[in-house]
C-alpha positions as CSV (number, residue, x, y, z in Angstrom):
1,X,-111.0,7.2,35.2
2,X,-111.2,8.5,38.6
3,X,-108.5,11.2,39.2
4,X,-107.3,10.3,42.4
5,X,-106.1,7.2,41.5
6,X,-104.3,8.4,38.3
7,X,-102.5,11.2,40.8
8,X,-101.9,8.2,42.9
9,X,-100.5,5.8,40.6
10,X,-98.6,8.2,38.9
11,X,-96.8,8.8,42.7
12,X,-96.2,5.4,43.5
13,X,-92.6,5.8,41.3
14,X,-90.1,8.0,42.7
15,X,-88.8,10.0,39.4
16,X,-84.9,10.8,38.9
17,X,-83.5,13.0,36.5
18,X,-80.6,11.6,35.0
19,X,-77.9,14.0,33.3
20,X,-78.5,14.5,29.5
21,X,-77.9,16.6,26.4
22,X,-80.0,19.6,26.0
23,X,-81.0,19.2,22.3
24,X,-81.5,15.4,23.0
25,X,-85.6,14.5,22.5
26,X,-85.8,13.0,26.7
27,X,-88.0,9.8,27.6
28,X,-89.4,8.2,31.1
29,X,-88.0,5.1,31.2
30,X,-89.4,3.1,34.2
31,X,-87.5,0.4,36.3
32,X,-89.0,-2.2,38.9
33,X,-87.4,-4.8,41.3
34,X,-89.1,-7.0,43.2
35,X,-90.2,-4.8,45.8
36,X,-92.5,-1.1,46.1
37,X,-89.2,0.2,47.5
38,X,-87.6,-0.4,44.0
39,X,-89.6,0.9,41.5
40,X,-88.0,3.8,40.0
41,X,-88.5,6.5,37.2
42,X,-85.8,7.8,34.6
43,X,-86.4,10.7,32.8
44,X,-83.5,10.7,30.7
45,X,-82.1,11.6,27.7
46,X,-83.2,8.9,24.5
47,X,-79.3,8.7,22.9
48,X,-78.0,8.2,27.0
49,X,-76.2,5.0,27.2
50,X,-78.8,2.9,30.2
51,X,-75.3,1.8,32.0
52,X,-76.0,5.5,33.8
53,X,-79.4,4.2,34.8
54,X,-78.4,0.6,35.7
55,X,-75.4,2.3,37.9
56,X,-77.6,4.6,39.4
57,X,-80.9,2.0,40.2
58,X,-77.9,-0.3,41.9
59,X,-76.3,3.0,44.1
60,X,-80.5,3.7,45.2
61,X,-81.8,0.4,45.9
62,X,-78.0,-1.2,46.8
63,X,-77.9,-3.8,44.4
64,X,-74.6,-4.9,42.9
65,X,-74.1,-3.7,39.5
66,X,-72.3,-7.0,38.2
67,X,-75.0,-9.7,39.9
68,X,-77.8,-6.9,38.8
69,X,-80.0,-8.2,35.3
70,X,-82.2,-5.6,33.5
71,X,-84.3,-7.2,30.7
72,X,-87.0,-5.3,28.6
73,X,-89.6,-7.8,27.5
74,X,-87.6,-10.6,28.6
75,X,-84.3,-9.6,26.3
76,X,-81.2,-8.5,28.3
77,X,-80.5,-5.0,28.2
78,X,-76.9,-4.5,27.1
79,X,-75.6,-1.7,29.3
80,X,-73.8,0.1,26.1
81,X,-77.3,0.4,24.5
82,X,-79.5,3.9,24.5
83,X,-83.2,3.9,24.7
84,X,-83.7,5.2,21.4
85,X,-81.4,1.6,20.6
86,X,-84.1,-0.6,21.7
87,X,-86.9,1.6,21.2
88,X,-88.2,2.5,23.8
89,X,-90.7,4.9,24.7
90,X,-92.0,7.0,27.4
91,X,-93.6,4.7,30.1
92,X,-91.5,1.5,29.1
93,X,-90.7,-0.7,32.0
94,X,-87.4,-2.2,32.3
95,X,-87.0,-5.2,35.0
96,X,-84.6,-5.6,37.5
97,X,-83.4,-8.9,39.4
98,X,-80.8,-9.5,41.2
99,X,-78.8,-13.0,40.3
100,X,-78.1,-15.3,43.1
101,X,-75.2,-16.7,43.6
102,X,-75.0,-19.8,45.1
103,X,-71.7,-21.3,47.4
């Protein structure tokens, strides 16, 4: 694989560090939106609760938390849940769309 693209591609996320236990084994957990500007990298703790990720994805790309929908493989991600909970692992994407709500 040509290097330059790898350092590329690997840039094209920005990467946040969200707060965790020391002795807790950490994990990249990727999150996309619709757009370039929303595509975001966790490298958080794997027994963190994701609502800290969800709440912190909404605050960067200024999304409303209750019309926001995460889904890993097409399953809803219940907020309460921990990375380890769904098993996840390093590199996992987790989707983000905003729900429209129609008047």
């Amino acid at each position: 694989m040509d290097r330059r693209k790898t350092v590329r591609a690997a840039t094209e996320w920005t990467m946040i560090s969200l707060s965790r236990v020391k002795e807790e084994d950490p994990i990249v957990v990727k999150v996309q939106g619709q757009t370039q500007a929303e595509k975001l990298c966790y490298w958080m703790g794997r027994e963190t609760k994701l609502h800290y990720l969800m709440r912190d994805y909404c605050e960067r790309t200024g999304g409303i938390l209750e019309y926001m929908r995460f889904h890993v493989d097409g399953s809803r991600v219940n907020p309460n849940k921990t990375p380890s909970d769904l098993g996840l692992e390093d590199g996992d994407i987790i989707d983000a769309n905003s729900e429209h709500i129609s008047g």
